[in-house]
DRENGUDO-493945 format. One line per 8 residues: number of its first residue (from 0); their letters; for each residue x, y, z of N, C-alpha, C. Coordinates in nm, 2 decimals, padded with zeros to 4 digits, m for minus. Example, Ala and Ser with C-alpha at 12.3 -4.5 7.8 and 13.67 -1.06 7.14 Angstrom:
0> AS> 01.32:m00.57:00.78:01.23:m00.45:00.78:01.32:m00.33:00.78 | 01.28:m00.22:00.71:01.37:m00.11:00.71:01.29:00.00:00.79
REM end
This chain:
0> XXXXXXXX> 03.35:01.39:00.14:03.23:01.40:00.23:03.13:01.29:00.20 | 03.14:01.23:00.29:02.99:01.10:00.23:02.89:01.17:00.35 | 02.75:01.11:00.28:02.64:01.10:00.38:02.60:01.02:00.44 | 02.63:00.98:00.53:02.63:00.83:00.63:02.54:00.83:00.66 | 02.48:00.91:00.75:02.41:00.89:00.83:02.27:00.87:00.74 | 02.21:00.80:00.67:02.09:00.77:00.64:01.99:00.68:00.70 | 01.87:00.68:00.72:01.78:00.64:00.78:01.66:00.56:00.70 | 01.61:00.47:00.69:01.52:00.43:00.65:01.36:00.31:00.79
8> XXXXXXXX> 01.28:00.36:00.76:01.20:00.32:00.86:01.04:00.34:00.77 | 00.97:00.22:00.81:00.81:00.21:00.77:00.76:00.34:00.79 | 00.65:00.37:00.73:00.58:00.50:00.79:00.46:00.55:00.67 | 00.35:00.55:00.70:00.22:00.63:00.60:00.28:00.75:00.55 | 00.28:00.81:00.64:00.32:00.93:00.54:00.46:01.00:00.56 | 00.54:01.06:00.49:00.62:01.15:00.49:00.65:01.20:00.39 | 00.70:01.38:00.42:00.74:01.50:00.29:00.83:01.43:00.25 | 00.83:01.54:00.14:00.95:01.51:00.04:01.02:01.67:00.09
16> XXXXXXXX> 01.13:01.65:00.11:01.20:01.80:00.16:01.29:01.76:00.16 | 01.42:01.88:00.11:01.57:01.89:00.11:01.60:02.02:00.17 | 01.73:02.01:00.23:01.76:02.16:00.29:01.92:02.13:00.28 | 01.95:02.20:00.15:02.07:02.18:00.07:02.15:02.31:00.07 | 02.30:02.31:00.16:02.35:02.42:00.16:02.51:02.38:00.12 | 02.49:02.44:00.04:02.64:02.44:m00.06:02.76:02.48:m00.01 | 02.75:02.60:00.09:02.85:02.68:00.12:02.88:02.58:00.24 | 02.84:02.48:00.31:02.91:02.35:00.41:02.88:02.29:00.34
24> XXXXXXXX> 02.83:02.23:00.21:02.81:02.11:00.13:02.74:01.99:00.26 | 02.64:02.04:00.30:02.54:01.91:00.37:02.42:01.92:00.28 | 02.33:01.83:00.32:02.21:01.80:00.27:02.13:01.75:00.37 | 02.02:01.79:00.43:01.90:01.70:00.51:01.83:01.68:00.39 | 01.79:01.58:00.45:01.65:01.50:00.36:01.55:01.44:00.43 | 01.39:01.46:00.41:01.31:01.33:00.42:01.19:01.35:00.32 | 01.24:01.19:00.27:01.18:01.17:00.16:01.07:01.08:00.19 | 00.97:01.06:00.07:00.88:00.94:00.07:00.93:00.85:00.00
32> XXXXXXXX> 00.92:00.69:00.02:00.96:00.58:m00.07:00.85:00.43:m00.03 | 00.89:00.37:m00.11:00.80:00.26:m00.13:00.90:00.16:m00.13 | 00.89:00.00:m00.08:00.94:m00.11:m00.12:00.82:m00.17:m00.10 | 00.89:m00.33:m00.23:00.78:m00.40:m00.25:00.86:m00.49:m00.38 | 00.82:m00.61:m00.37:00.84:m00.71:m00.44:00.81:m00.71:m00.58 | 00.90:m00.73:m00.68:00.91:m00.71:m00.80:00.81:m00.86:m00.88 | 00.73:m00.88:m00.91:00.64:m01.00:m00.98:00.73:m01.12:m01.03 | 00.79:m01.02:m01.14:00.88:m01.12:m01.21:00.99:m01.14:m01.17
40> XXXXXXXX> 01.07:m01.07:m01.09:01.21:m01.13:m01.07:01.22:m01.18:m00.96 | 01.10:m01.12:m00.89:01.10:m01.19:m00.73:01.22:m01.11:m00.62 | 01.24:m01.01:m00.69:01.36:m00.87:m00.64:01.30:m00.84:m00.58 | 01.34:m00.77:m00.38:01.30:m00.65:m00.34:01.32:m00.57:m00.40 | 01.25:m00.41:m00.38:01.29:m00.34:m00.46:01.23:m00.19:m00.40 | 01.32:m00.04:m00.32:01.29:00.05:m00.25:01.35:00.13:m00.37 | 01.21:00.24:m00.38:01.23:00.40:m00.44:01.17:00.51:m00.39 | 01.22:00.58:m00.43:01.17:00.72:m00.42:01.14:00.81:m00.55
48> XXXXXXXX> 01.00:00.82:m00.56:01.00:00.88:m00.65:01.02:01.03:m00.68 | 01.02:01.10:m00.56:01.10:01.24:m00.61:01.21:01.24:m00.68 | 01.30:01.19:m00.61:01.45:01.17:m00.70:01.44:01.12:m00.74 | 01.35:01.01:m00.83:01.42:00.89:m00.96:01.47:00.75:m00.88 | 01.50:00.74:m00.79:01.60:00.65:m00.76:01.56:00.58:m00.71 | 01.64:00.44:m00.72:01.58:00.30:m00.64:01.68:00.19:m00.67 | 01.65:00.14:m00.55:01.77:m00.01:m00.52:01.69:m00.15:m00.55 | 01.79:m00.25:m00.56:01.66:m00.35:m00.57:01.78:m00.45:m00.48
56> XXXXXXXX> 01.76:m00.58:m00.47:01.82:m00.73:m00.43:01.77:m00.83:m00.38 | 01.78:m00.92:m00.37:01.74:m01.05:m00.34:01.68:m01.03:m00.14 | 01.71:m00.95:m00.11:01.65:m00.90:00.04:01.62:m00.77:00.10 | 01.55:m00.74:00.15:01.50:m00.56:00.15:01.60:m00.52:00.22 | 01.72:m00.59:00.34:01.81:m00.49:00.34:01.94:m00.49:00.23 | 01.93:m00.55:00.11:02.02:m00.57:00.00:01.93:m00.44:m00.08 | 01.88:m00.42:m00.11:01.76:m00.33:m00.19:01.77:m00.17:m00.10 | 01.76:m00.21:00.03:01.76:m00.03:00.12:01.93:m00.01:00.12
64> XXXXXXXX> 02.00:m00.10:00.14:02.12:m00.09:00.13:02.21:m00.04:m00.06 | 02.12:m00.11:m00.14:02.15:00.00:m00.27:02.09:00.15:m00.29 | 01.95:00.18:m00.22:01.91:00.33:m00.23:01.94:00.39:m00.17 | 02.05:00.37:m00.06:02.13:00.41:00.03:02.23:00.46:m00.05 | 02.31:00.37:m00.11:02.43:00.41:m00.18:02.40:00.48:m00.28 | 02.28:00.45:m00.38:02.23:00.58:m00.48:02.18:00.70:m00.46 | 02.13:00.75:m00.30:02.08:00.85:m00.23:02.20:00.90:m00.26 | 02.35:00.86:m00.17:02.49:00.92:m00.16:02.52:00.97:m00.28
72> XXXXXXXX> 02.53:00.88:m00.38:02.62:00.94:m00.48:02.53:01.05:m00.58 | 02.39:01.03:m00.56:02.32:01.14:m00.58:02.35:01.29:m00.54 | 02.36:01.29:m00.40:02.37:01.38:m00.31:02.53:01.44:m00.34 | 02.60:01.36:m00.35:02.77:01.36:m00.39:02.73:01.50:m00.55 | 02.68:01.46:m00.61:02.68:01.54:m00.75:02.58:01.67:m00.70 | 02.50:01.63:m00.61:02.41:01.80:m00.65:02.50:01.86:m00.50 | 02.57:01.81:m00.45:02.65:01.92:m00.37:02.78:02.00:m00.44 | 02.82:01.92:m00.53:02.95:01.98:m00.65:02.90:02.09:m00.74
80> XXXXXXXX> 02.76:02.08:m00.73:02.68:02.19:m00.82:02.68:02.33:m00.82 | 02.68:02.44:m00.92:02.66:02.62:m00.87:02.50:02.58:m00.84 | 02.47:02.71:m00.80:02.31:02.70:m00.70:02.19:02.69:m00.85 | 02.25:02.75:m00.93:02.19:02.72:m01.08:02.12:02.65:m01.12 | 02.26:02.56:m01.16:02.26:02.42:m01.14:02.15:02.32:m01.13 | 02.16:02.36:m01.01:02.13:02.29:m00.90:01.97:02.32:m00.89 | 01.94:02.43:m00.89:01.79:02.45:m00.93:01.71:02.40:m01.04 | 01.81:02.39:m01.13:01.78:02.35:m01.25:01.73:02.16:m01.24
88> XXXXXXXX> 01.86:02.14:m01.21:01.84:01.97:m01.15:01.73:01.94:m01.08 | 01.72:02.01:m00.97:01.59:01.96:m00.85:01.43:02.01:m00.93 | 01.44:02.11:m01.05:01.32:02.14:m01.08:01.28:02.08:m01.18 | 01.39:02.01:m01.27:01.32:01.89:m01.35:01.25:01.73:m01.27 | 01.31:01.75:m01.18:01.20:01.64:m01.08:01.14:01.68:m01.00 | 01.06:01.82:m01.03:00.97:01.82:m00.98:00.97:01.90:m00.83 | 01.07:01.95:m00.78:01.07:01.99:m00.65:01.12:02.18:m00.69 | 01.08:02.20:m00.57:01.05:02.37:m00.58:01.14:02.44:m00.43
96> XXXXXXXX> 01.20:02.53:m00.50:01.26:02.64:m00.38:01.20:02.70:m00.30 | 01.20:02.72:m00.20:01.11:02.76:m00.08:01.15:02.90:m00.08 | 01.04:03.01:m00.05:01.09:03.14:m00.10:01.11:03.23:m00.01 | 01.09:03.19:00.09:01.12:03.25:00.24:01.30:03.16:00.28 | 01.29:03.06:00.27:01.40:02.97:00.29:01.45:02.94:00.18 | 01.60:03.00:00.16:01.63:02.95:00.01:01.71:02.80:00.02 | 01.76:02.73:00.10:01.82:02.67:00.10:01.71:02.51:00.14 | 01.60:02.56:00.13:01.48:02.46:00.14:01.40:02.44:00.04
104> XXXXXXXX> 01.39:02.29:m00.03:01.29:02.22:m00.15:01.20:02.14:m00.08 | 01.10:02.13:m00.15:01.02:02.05:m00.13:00.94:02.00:m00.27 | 00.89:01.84:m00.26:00.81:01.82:m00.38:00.69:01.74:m00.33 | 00.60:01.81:m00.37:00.45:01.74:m00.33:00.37:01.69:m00.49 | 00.46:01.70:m00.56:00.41:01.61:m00.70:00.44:01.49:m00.72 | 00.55:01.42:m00.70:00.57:01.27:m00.68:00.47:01.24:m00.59 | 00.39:01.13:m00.66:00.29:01.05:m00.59:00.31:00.90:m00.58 | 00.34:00.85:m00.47:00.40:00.69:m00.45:00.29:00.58:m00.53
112> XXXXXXXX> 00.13:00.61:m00.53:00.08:00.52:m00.62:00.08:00.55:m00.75 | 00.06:00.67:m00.81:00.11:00.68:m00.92:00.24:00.62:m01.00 | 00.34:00.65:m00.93:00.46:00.55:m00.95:00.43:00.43:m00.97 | 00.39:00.36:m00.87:00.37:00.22:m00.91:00.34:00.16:m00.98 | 00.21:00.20:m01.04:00.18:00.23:m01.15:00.28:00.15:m01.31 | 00.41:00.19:m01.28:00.50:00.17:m01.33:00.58:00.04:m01.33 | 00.53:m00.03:m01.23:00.64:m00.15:m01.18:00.56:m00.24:m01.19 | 00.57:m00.39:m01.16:00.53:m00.50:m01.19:00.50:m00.53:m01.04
120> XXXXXXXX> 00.41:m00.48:m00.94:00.44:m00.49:m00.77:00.35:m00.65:m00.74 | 00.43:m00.72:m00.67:00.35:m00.83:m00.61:00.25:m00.79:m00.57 | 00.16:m00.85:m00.54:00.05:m00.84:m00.45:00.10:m00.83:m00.28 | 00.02:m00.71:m00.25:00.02:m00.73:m00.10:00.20:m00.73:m00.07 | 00.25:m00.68:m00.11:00.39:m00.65:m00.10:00.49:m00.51:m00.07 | 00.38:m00.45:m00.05:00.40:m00.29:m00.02:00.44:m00.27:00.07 | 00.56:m00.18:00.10:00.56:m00.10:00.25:00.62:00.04:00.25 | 00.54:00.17:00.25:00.53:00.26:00.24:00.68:00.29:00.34
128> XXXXXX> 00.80:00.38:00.27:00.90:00.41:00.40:00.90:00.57:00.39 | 01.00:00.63:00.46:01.04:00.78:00.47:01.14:00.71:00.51 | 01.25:00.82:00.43:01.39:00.80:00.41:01.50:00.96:00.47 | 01.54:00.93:00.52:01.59:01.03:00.64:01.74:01.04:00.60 | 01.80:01.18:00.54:01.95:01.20:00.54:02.00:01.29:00.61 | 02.12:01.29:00.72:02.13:01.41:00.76:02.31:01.40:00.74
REM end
């Protein structure tokens, strides 16, 4: 099962939400992410900070095109997961079970400038995306 269909597009704001059902192994997603030019290496470079994850390359579609493939093989492991698991995984980064909806996360604690925080960002090199998996 891969997740093809991913999406990436500019945008201010967007949730962080998963709606992860084991028993057909899919996943929706839309997440918040950032790209933006690395100082020193002069790398694009798209993350997300809910999940951890991020692509980088010498062009932003070589960079969306690696967090694409690390979104997948992400997704690939927490669908092989017991629901446990799986809770366990999504609550150490921070995202939470929805308690009316169990098969729905969300995380409003990743903060995209706080992240950055973290990186060496060019100036004026930012572009805020939402990352779309269905």
């Amino acid at each position: 099962m891969a997740f093809a269909q991913f999406k990436i597009v500019s945008a201010d704001t967007a949730r962080n939400s998963l709606r992860i059902n084991l028993t057909n192994e899919t996943i929706k997603a839309e997440l918040a992410g950032v790209g933006f030019i690395d100082n020193d290496t002069k790398q694009h470079v798209s993350y997300i900070p809910s999940l951890e994850l991020s692509g980088y390359g010498e062009t932003i579609e070589k960079s969306q095109e690696m967090i694409k493939f690390n979104m997948d093989q992400l997704f690939r492991h927490l669908i092989k997961l017991n629901s446990f698991q799986l809770l366990a995984d999504l609550r150490e980064l921070g995202w939470v079970k929805n308690k009316f909806f169990n098969k729905q996360f969300s995380n409003s604690d990743s903060n995209i400038d706080d992240a950055l925080k973290n990186f060496n960002v060019e100036e004026n090199s930012i572009n805020r995306l939402k990352l779309i998996a269905a």
